[in-house]
N, C-alpha and C positions, 0 to 999 in steps of 0.2 A: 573594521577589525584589522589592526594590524598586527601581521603572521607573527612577529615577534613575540607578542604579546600571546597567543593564540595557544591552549592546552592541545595540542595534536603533535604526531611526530611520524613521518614516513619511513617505510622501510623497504631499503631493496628486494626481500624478501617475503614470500609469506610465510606462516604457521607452518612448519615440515607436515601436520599430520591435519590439514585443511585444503580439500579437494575440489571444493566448490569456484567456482570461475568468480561469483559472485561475492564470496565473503573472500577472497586473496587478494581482491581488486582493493574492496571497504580497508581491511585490514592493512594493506601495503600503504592506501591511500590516508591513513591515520579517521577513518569516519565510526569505525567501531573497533571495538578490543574483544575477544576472545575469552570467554571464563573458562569454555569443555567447552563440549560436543554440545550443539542443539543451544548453547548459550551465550549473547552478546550483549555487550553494553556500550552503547552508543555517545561518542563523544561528538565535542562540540560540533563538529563541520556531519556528524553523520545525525545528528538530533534534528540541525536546521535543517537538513533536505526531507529525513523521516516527519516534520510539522509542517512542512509544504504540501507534502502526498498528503497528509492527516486534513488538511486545510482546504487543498482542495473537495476531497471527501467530504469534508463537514458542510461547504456552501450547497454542495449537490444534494443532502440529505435535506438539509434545512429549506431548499428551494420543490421538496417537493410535500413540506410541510412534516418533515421528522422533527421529532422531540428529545432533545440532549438527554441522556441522565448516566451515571456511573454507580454500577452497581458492586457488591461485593464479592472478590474474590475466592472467600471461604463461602463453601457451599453446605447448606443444610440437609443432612441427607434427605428428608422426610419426603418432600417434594418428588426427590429424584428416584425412592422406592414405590410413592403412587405410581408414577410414569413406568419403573419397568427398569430404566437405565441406572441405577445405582450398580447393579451385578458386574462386575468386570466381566463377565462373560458377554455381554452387552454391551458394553463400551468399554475397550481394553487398554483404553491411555488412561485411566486415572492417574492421577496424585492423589492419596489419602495421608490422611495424617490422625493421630489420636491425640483428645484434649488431657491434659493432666487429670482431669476430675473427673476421668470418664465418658466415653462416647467418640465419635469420630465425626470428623469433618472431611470435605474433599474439596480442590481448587479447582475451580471452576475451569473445565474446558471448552465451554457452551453455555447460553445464558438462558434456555428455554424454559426449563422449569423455575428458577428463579423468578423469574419477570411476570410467567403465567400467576404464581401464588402471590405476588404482589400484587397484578391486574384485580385481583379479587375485591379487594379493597378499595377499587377506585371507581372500575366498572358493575355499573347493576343494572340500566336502563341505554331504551335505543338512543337517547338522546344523551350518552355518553359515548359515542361511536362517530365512526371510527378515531385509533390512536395509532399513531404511527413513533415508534418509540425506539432510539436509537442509541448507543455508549460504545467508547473508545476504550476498551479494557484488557490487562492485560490476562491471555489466557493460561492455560500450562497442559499440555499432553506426553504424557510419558512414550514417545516415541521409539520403538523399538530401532529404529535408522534413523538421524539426525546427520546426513552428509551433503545437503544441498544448502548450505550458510543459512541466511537467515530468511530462506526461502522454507525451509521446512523446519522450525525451531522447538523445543521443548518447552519454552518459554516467550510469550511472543502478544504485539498489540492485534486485537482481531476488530472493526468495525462490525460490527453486530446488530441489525437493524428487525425488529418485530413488529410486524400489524395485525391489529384486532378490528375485524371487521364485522360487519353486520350479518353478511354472506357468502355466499363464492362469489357473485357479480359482482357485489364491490370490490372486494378481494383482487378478482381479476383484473380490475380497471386500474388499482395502484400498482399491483406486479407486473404491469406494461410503464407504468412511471417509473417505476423503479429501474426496468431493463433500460429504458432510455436514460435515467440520472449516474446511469453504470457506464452507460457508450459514451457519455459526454466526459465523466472521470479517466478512461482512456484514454482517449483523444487530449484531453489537456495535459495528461503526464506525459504523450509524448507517441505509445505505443498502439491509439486506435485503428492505425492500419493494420496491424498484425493479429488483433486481438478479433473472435468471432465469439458470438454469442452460442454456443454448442447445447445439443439436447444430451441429456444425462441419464442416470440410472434415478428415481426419487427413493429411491430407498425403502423406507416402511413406511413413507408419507404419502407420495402420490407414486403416480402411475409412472412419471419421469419428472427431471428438474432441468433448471438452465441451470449451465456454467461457463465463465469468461471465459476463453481460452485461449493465449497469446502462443503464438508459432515461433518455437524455438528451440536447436538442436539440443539443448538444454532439460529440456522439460522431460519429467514421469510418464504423461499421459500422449495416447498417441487418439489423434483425432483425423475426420474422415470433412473437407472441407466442399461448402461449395461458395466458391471465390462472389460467383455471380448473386447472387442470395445471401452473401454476408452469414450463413449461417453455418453450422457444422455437427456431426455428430460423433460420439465419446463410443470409442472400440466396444464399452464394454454394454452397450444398445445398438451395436452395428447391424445385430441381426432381427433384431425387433420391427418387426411390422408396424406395432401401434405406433413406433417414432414416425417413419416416414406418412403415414395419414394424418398423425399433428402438423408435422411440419409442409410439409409437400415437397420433400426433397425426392432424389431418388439414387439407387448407388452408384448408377453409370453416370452422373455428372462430379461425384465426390472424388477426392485428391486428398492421399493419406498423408500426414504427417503429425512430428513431434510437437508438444506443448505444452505449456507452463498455464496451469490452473489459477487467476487472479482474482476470482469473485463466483459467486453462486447465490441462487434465489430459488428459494421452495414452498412450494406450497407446504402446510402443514396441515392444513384444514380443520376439523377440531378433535386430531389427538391427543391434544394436548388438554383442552380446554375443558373434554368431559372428563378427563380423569381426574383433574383440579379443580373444576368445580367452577369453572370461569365461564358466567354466563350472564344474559341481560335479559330484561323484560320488555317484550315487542310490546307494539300500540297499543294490542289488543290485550297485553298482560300478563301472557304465557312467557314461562321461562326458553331460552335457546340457547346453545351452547354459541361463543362467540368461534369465529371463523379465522384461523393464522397462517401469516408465512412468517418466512425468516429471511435474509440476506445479506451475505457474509463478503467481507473485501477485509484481506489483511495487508495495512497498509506498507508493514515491513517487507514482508513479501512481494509487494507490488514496487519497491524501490531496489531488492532483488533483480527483479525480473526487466527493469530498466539496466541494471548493468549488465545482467545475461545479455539483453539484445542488443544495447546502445556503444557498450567500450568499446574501442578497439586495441593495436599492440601498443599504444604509449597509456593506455588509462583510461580511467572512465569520462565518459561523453555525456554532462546533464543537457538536456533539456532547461531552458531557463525558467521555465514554469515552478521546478522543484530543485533547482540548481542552490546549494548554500546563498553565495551570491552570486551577483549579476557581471561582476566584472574584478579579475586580477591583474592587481596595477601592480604591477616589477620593475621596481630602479635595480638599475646597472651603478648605479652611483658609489661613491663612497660616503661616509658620513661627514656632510657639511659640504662635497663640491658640488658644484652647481645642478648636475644630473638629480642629486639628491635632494636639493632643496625646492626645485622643480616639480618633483615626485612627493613630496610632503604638499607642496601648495595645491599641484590637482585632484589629492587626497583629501585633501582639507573640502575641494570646492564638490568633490561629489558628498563628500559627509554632509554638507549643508545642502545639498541639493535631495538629502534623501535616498540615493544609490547604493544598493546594499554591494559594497566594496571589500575584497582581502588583498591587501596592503603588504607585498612581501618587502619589507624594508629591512632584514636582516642583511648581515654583513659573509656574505655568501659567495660563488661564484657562479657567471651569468650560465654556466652551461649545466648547472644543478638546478638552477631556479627555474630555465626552461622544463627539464626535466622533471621536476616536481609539478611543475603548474599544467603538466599533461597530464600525470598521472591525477592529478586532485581534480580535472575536468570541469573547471569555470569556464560558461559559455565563451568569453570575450576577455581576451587578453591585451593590455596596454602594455605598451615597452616604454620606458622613459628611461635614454641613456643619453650620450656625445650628441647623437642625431635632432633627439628632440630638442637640446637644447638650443642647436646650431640654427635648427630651421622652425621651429615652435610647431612641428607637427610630430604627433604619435604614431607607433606602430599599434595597429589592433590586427590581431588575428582571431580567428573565426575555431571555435576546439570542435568544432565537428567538421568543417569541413577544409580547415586550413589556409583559407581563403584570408590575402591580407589586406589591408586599407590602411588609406593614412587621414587622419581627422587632426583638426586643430581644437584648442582648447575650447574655443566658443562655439566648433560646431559638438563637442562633449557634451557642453551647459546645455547648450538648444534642444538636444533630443527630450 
């Protein structure tokens, strides 16, 4: 891509009335625009990194045998009045809306009763068991505070993963694949050392729940860590006994701090499923209610939470895992001398090589374009000016660690 060409635009500045570390950064860095409070729209350079985290996501679902589907966002109340949760008094983010011809509908902020009254239709028998059934959707919660960018949003994509299983045993044996397909998704976006798998509150579902939770001054939630054990526990089960006999933690080894919530996995067991009617026929013939969790990663959120921990004071810092691209080539050149035509040819040889390349060939000044190309946070930055052309070797510098190298064109091609 070359910047020239490129829908994005940086600004010295953020939004006056956007407090978030992480949507000032996006915003300055031209990756998302602003509509209100709690709402963004993600341009070109903030789409590619927001489909890298999606992508990543999606190999770890599908590697432990998740099933794609995309459901709808307009919600049928019926479902959600069996359940209990239609009452705003019970879940008090709605969005509802009313049809012309009568009736109301509500936008989905969860996809649990949806999916169960579909399952009904698919599942009857054990030998329809288990489904592991997963969508990239987007949700909508009427948030009474929307001030953490697009870490807490009104509107927003939520990976949302459900299993139907036979039992609790089996049950249990994919919600340990599940926590492991979750610590490999951190780790490759970049943040798995910070990030601990924390016991939670389960709510009206089980007894407790796991949630991600990544260490950062940043974060809502304040958690109780134990470094040695990778594990941690959530303030608001600090004092719960029943956590520490699940886990085998104890308080005198925990170490309190802040943190940013990036995933969660629940058992739901079958509240769901007797109230809807979702059930199958064992060997023997008897009906059984089928057995659920659920498992939430929002991905927006989780590219949040990379710039909460990763920017520093010149800009945000990808990871090249989820980085737009892998490398920005910057001529110093002007249009036609030799710097520049230098800089279109090694542009040209990573395009044919496959290199996902942003190409700042505007007609610019060299000490804006550094300036930008920190704050837009491409792993690996080429300089091609007077020097390259003098000696055929490039400057690469390193955007997380500053670190410079000089490589020649053919040692480019060979990596």
């Amino acid at each position: 891509m070359r910047q020239s060409k490129l829908f994005t635009r940086t600004r010295r500045e953020a939004p006056s009335d956007e407090v978030a570390k992480n949507a000032q950064l996006l915003v300055r860095a031209g990756y998302i625009h602003k509509e209100m409070a709690g709402v963004y729209d993600y341009l070109p350079l903030g789409l590619r990194t927001l489909n890298k985290i999606i992508g990543i996501i999606r190999e770890e679902m599908q590697a432990i045998g998740g099933e794609e589907v995309f459901l709808s966002a307009l919600q049928n109340p019926e479902p959600w009045k069996k359940s209990g949760r239609w009452d705003d008094k019970v879940i008090d983010v709605w969005f509802k809306t009313q049809l012309k011809n009568g009736g109301e509908l509500g936008l989905g902020n969860t996809h649990e009763e949806a999916l169960t009254a579909l399952m009904t239709e698919h599942i009857s028998s054990y030998k329809d068991l288990p489904r592991y059934v997963y969508q990239f959707q987007n949700k909508f919660r009427n948030e009474t505070r929307a001030k953490s960018g697009i870490m807490r949003a009104r509107e927003f994509i939520m990976k949302d993963l459900y299993s139907f299983s036979a039992d609790a045993a089996s049950h249990d044996a994919f919600y340990e694949n599940v926590a492991v397909a979750y610590e490999n998704i951190f780790k490759r976006v970049g943040i798995g050392a910070q990030t601990y798998r924390t016991f939670a509150s389960g709510g009206s579902f089980s007894k407790y729940s796991h949630e991600y939770q990544t260490v950062c001054d940043a974060g809502e939630d304040v958690i109780y860590i134990d470094a040695a054990k990778r594990l941690a526990v959530n303030k608001e089960v600090y004092d719960d006994q029943e956590v520490y006999a699940a886990s085998g933690l104890t308080k005198e080894n925990l170490t309190e701090a802040k943190a940013i919530e990036v995933g969660n996995i629940f058992t739901l067991g079958t509240r769901f499923s007797e109230v809807l009617g979702l059930s199958y026929k064992g060997a023997e013939g008897k009906p059984k209610p089928i057995f659920m969790g659920s498992y939430g990663i929002g991905p927006g959120r989780l590219m949040g939470t990379i710039v909460e921990l990763l920017s520093d004071e010149k800009g945000l810092v990808w990871p090249e895992s989820v980085a737009p691209f892998a490398v920005h080539l910057v001529s110093l050149g002007k249009s036609g001398d030799d710097a520049s035509q230098l800089a279109d040819a090694l542009y040209e040889d990573f395009v044919k090589a496959g290199v996902e390349v942003l190409y700042d060939d505007r007609d610019t000044s060299a000490g804006q374009k550094f300036a930008e190309s920190d704050l837009i946070g491409i792993p690996k930055r080429i300089v091609v000016g007077r020097d390259a052309v003098a000696t055929g070797t490039f400057e690469v510098v390193d955007r997380a660690t500053s670190a410079v190298v000089k490589k020649t064109r053919v040692e480019f091609l060979a990596q």
